[in-house]
C-alpha positions in Angstrom: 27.5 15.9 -32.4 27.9 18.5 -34.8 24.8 20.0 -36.6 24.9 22.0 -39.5 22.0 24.7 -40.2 21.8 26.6 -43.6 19.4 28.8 -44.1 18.3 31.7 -46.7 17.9 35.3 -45.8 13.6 36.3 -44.8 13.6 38.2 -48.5 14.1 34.6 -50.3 11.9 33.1 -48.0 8.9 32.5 -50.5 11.2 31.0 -52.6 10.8 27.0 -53.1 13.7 27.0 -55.9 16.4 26.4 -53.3 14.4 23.4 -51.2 13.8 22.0 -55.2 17.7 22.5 -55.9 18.6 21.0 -52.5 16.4 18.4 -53.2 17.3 17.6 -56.4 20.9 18.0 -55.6 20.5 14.9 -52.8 19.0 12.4 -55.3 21.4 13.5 -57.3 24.3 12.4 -55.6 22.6 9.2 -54.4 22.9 8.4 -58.7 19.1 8.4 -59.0 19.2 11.4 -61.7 16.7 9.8 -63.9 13.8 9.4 -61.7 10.8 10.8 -62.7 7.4 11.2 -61.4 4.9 9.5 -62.6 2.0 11.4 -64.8 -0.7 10.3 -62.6 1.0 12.6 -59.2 -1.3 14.9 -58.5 -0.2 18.0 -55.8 -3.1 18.5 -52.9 -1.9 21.9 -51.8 -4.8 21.3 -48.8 -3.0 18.4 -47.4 -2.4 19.0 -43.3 0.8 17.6 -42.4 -1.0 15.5 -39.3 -2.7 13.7 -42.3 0.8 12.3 -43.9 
């Protein structure tokens, strides 16, 4: 099994363009380029991952 790891430099690390971009870039190429969020999403930047 081959795995391949990409990774930014530490001085783009606070960055989040590049996870949006890569992000963007995979629904892209599953032809879902129109999707949108809805108006009623609503970010909870308090969220702990053990509660997803």
């Amino acid at each position: 099994m081959v795995v391949r790891l990409l990774h930014c430099v530490t001085v783009n690390c606070g960055d989040n363009a590049g996870m949006i971009a890569a992000a963007a870039y995979i629904e892209w190429k599953k032809g879902l380029e129109n999707v949108q969020a809805g108006l009623d999403l609503n970010a909870k930047p308090s969220l702990v991952f053990e509660d997803m």
